[in-house]
C-alpha positions in Angstrom: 47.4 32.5 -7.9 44.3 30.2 -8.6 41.4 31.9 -10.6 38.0 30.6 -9.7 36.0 30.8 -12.7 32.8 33.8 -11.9 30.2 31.5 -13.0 31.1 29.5 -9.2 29.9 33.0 -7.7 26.5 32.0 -8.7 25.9 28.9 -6.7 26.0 27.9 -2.8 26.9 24.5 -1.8 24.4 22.1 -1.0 23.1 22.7 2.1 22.0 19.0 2.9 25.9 17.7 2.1 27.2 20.4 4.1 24.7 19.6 7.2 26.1 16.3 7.0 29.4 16.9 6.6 29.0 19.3 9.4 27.5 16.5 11.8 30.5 13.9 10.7 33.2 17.0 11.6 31.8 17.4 15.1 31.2 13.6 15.7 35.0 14.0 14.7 35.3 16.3 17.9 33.4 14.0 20.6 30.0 15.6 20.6 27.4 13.0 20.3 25.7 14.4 17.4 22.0 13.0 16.2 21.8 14.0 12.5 18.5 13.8 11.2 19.5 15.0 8.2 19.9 12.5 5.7 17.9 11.9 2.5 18.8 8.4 1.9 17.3 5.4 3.2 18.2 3.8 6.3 17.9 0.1 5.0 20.3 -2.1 3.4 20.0 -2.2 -0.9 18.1 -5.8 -1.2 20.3 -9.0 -1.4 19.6 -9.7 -5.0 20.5 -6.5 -6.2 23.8 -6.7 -4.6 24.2 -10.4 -5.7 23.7 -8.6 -9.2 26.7 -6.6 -9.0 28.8 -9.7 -7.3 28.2 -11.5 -11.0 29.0 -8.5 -12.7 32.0 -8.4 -11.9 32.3 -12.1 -12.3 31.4 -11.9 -15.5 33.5 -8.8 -16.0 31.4 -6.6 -17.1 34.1 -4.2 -15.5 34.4 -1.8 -18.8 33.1 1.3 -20.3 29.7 1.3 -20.9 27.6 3.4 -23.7 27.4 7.1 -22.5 23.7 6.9 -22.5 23.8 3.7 -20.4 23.8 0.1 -21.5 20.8 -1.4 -23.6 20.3 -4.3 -20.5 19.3 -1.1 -18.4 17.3 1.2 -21.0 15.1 -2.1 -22.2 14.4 -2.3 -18.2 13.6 1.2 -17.5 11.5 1.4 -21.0 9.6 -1.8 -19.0 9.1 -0.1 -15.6 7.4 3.2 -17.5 5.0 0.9 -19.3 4.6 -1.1 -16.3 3.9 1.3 -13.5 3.6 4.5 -16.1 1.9 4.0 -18.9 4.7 5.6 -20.6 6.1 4.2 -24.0 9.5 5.1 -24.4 12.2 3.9 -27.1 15.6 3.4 -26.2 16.9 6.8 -27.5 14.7 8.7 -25.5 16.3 7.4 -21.9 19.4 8.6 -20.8 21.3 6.8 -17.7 23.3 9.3 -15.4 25.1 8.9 -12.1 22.5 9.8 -10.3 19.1 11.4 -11.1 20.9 15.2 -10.1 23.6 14.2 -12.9 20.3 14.2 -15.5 18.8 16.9 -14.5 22.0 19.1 -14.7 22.7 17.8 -17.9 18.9 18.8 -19.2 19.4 22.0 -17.9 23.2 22.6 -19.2 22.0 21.4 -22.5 18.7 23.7 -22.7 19.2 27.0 -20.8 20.9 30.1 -22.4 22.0 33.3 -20.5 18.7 34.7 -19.2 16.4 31.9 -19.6 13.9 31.5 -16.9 13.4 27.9 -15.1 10.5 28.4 -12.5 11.1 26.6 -9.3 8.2 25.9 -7.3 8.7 26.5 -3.1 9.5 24.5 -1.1 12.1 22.8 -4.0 14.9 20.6 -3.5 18.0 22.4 -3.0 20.0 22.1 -6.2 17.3 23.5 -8.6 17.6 26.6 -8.0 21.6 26.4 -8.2 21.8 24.0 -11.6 19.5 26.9 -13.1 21.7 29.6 -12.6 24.9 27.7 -13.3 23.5 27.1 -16.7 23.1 30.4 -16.9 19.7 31.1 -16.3 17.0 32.3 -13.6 15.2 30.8 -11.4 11.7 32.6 -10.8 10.5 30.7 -7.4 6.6 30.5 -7.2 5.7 29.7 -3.6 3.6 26.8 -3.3 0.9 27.8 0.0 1.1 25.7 3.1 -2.4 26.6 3.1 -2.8 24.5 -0.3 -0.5 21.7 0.9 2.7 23.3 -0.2 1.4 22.7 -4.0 2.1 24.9 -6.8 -1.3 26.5 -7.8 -2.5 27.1 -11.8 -3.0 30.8 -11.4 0.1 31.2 -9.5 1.9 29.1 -12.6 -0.1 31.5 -15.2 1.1 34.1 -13.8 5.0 33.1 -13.5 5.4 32.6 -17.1 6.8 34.9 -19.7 8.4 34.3 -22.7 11.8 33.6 -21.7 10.3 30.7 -19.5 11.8 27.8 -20.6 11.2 25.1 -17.9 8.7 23.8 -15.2 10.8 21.6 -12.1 8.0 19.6 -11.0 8.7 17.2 -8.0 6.3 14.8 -6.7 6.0 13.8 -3.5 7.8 17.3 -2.7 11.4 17.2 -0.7 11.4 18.6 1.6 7.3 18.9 2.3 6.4 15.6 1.2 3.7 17.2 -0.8 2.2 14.8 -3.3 0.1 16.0 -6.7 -3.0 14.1 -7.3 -4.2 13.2 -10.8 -6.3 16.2 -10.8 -4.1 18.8 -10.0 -1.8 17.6 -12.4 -4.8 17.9 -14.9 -5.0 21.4 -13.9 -1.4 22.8 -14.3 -1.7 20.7 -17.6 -4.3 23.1 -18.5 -2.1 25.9 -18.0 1.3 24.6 -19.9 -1.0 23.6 -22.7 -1.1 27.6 -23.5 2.4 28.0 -23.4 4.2 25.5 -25.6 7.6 27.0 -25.3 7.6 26.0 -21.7 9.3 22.3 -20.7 8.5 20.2 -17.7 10.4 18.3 -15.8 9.2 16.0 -13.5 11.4 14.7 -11.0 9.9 11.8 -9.6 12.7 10.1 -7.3 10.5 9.1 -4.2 7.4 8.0 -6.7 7.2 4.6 -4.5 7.1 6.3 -0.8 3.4 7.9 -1.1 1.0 6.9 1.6 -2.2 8.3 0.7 -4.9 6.5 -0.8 -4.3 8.0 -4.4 -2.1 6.4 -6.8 0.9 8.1 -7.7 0.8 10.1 -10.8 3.1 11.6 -13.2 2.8 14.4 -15.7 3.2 13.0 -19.0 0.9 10.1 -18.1 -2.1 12.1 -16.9 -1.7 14.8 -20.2 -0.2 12.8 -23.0 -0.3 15.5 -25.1 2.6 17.1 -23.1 4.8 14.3 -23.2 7.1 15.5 -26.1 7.9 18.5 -23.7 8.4 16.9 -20.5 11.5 15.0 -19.3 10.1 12.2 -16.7 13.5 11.9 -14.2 13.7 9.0 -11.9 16.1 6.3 -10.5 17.2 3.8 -8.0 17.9 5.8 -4.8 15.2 5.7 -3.0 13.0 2.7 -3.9 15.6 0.5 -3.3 17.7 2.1 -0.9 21.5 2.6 -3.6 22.2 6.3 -3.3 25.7 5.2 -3.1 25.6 3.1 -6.5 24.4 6.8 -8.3 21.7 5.5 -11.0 19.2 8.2 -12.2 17.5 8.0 -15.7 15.5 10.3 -17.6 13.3 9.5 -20.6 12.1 12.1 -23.0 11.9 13.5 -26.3 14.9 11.8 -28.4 16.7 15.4 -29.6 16.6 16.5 -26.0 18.4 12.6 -25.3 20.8 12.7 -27.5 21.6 16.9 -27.1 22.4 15.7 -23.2 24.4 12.1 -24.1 26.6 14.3 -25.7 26.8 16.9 -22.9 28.0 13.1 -20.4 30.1 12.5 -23.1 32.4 15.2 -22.3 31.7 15.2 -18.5 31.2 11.6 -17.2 30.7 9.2 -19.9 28.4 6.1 -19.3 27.9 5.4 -15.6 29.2 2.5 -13.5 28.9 -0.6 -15.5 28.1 -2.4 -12.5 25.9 -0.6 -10.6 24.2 -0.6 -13.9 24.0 -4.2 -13.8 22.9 -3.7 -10.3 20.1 -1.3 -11.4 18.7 -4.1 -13.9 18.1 -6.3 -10.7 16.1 -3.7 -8.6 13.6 -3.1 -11.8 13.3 -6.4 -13.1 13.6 -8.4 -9.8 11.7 -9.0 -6.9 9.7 -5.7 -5.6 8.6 -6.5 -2.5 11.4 -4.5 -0.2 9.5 -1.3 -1.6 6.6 -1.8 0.3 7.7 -3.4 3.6 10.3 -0.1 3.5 7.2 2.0 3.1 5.2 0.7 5.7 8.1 1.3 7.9 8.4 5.0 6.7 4.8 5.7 7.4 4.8 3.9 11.0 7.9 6.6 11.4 6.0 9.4 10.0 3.1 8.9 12.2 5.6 8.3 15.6 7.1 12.1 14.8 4.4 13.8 13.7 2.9 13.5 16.7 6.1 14.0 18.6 6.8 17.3 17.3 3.1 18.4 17.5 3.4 17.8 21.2 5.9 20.4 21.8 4.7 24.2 22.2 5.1 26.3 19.2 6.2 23.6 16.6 3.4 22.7 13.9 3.2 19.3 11.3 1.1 18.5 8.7 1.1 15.0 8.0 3.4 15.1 4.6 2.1 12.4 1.8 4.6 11.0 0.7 9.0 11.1 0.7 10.8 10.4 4.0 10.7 14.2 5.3 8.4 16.0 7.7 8.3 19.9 7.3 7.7 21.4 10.3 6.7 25.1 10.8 8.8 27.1 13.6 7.2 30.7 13.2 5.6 30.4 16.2 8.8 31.0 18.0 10.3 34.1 16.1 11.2 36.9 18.6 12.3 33.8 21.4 15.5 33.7 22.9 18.2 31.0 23.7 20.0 31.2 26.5 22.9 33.3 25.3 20.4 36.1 24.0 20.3 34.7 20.4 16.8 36.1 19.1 15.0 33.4 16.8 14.0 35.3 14.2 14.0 32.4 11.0 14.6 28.8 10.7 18.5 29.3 10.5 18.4 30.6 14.1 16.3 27.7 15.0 18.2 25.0 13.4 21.7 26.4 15.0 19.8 26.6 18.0 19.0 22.7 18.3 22.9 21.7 17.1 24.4 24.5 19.8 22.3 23.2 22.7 21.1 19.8 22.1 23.2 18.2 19.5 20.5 17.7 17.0 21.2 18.5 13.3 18.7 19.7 11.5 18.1 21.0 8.4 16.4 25.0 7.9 13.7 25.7 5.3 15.5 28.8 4.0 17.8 26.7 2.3 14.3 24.9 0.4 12.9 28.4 0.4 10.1 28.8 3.7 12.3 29.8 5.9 9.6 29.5 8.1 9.9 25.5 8.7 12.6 23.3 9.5 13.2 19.7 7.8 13.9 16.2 9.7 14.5 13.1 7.8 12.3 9.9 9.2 14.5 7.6 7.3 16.4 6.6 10.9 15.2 4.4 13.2 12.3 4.7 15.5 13.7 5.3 19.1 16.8 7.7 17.2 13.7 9.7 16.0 11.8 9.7 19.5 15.6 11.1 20.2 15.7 13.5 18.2 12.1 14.8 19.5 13.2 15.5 22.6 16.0 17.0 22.1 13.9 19.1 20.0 11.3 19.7 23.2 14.4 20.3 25.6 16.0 22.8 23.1 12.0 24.8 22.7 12.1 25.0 27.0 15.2 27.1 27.1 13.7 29.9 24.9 12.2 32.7 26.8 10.4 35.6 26.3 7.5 36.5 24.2 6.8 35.1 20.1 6.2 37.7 17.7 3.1 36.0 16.8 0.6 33.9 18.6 0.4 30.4 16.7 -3.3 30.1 16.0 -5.3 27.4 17.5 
């Protein structure tokens, strides 16, 4: 008989890959599915990046790679954090991973002991939470108000730590909310780490080029320099330039914390592709002008389904800053029922609600913790989004009875 290992017990799968594996399964069956789900880009990776990787493996640069990632890549990535940062980093302080989750488990793995608290901010992505505690530790989530853009607040950090905290996950712009820190309010929770130096940061910073707001994007260890050699700045490839499938995250941060988590990949992974490295050279060095077109198509989208979905009775949208995601808020239809005398009573019911009855796939804020909201992806095209809207509309008209609240005006 096989024996799981406990430490499994403490994790759930990913609720994003299981949405979409969940849309591909009843695709599978006939149903005509609109999955709005994904958090990848809906554009093509850029021709010269892909040309990149055709020489690669022209060249044969087919082999094993250093663990950390080859020099070609960690001399680009040291340019783009001067470039765009103002971040100075040497080559042992960046670590290459497949993919910026990769990193992040491997900082955590390499950092948390049994009881160690990571605090999580709400709404977080998914897998924070879940890394934490398979490292061993606890995650202490600190809700971030929708009332204060779904940003974690300075007193509400203060009063989250203790002294078995041993990281901050800070993500900017949010997923799922699209949230976006400005300079300043960086500057504030700065203020607040600076009294608690056994406390790490780490900054995930994967959709740093989709923010569409006036003010500039910012990142912790640029705005408080004095916090940089206790905060691990993770990035990558992904979403800029649309190459989740070639899985290229980096970090860069203090060198012992580097090298403790290249050994970690060296027993796991070792060094990542070699030539979606070489790829990954191409989109930070080469032409950058797909980033922007892309974005302006993102926030063209953003604007079309925001005011979709605040169209239809009881759903609520605040215009999110930055990422591919709107967050909506369903509250207003708790204590609503669907036509077989499901009660709506969290965004679970809702989202099983829109796949059962309109073939729209969803993803529920429970699993980002505000189980009050619901999360679409605008990285799809325009008229599959307008879709998707209506579906949403058809699927609020066949709930009857009376909310539990009144959604105020």
């Amino acid at each position: 008989m096989l024996h799981i290992a406990p430490r499994l017990n403490r994790i759930q799968p990913s609720p994003s890959s299981m949405a979409g594996q969940r849309a591909r399964e009843l695709r599978a069956q006939g149903r005509d599915i609109l999955a709005l789900t994904a958090g990848e880009p809906d554009f093509e990776t850029p021709e010269h990046i892909k040309q990149a990787a055709i020489r690669a493996m022209a060249e044969g640069q087919t082999r094993y790679t250093d663990v950390g990632g080859t020099p070609a890549l960690k001399e680009a990535i040291a340019g783009k954090f001067l470039r765009e940062n103002r971040l100075r980093y040497a080559p042992g302080e960046i670590i290459v991973g497949t993919g910026a989750k990769q990193v992040i488990f491997n900082a955590l793995m390499c950092t948390v002991a049994a009881g160690d608290e990571v605090i999580v901010p709400a709404p977080y992505w998914v897998s924070y939470p879940d890394i934490a505690r398979l490292a061993g530790g606890v995650p202490v989530f600190v809700d971030g108000p929708a009332a204060a853009g779904f940003k974690l607040q300075p007193a509400d950090l203060e009063r989250a730590i203790t002294g078995r905290t041993r990281w901050l996950m800070l993500n900017s712009p949010n997923n799922p909310s699209g949230a976006t820190y400005t300079r300043a309010e960086l500057l504030a929770l700065a203020e607040v780490l600076r009294r608690h130096p056994q406390v790490w940061v780490l900054t995930d910073d994967i959709y740093e080029h989709l923010v569409y707001g006036d003010a500039p994007f910012a990142t912790l260890a640029e705005v408080a320099p004095d916090l940089q050699e206790r905060t691990l700045t993770v990035n990558g490839v992904s979403k800029a330039y649309a190459m989740t499938g070639w899985r290229i995250g980096y970090g860069a941060g203090p060198a012992a914390l580097i090298k403790a988590m290249v050994k970690l990949q060296s027993q796991s992974t070792s060094g990542p592709n070699s030539i979606a490295q070489a790829a990954a050279i191409a989109a930070l060095t080469g032409p950058q002008d797909s980033i922007a077109t892309n974005r302006q198509a993102y926030r063209a989208r953003r604007d079309t389904v925001i005011e979709a979905l605040n169209a239809i009775d009881g759903i609520r949208c605040e215009v999110p800053d930055g990422a591919f995601y709107v967050f909506a808020s369903c509250s207003a239809l708790f204590g609503l029922r669907t036509p077989q005398g499901t009660t709506i009573t969290d965004s679970d019911d809702w989202v099983m609600h829109l796949l059962d009855a309109q073939d729209l796939a969803a993803l529920q804020g429970s699993a980002y913790g505000v189980p009050t909201h619901f999360r679409l992806s605008f990285a799809a095209g325009t008229e599959q989004l307008l879709e998707g809207c209506r579906r949403i509309a058809r699927a609020r008209a066949e709930l009857s009875g009376q909310p539990l609240h009144q959604e105020p005006q």
